[in-house]
C-alpha angles and dihedrals in degrees: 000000000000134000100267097044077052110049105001095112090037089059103030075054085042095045090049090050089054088049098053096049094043091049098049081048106054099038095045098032098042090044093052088041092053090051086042092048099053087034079065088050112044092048093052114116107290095002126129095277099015112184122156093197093057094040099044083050108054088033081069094047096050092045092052102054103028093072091045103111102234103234090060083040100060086034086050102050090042087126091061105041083057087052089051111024092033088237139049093223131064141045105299091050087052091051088060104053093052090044074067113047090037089052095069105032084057087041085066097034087057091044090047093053101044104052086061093069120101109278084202086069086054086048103051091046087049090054093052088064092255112159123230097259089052092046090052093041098035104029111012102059105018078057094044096036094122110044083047089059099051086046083059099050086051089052087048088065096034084057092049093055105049081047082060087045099052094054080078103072097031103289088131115221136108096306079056088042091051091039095057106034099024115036097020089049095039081232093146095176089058094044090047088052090056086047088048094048083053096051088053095054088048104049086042092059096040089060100046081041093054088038099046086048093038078055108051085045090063100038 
């Protein structure tokens, strides 16, 4: 019997799983980290909306829960995956954890790269009479579209990497898939499949990531 009539359904199973948890990811997390990560900005001392209160308080929370190694992280917050999810174990559950975590380290990436635009570009659509929510929709993002696209490529395998994590404590996915019937086996071709597969998303994603961004500079 070869691999793939032995474990073809288990990993392509195992591959949707991964999917699942690394697209919810990436679209929730990296849309509440984008809103986090201008809120940090544009609270920030003489900013658009400066308030020392808001940013002081969402700086702590970001600098609470962005160290956290993930694996402690999704094990730590259990009680309130069960509130939300309804369980602690699966997929879903999973999924929520790493909404989370990805949340705030997009939130600083966004941040980051937004205090290195030109604050001459804020200035002259202020003095347009623009309004805060034009200059974030119209000037922020559109001028910091590119750097925000590679930070998202670097969330993408930052993501991947906590959905291989999770298959370790029941999450489910490849890194499940390579756990059981590679490691625990001792079956290595089969573990270094899993690694290669890997490799491949990754460098698929880096270089939609790098044309998409090469893309938005020279527009």
């Amino acid at each position: 019997m070869s691999y793939w009539e032995r474990y073809g359904d288990t990993f392509l199973l195992a591959l949707g799983q991964t999917a699942f948890m690394v697209t919810w990811t990436m679209l929730l997390g990296g849309l509440l980290g984008l809103v986090i990560g201008i809120g940090l900005y544009i609270t920030r001392r003489g900013n658009l909306q400066g308030n020392r209160g808001v940013f002081i308080g969402l700086n702590a929370v970001v600098n609470v829960v962005r160290p956290i190694p993930f694996l402690i992280f999704i094990t730590a917050i259990y009680p309130l995956t069960n509130l939300v999810v309804g369980r602690t174990i699966g997929t879903e559950a999973a999924t929520f954890a790493m909404v989370i975590m990805a949340t705030f380290a997009f939130s600083r990436l966004v941040e980051q790269n937004l205090v290195n635009l030109d604050p001459g570009v804020i200035e002259a659509a202020r003095a347009m009479g623009a309004g805060p929510l034009r200059i974030i929709v119209t000037v922020l993002v559109p001028e910091a579209l590119a750097p925000l696209i590679l930070g998202y490529t670097f969330l993408f395998v930052g993501v991947l990497d906590m959905s291989a994590v999770v298959g370790a404590i029941g999450g489910g996915g490849i890194g499940a898939f390579a756990l059981d019937y590679g490691y625990k086996k001792y079956d290595w071709p089969l573990t270094f499949f899993v690694v290669v597969i890997i490799i491949a998303i990754v460098q698929l994603a880096q270089l939609l990531g790098n044309t998409l961004a090469r893309r938005a500079l020279h527009r």
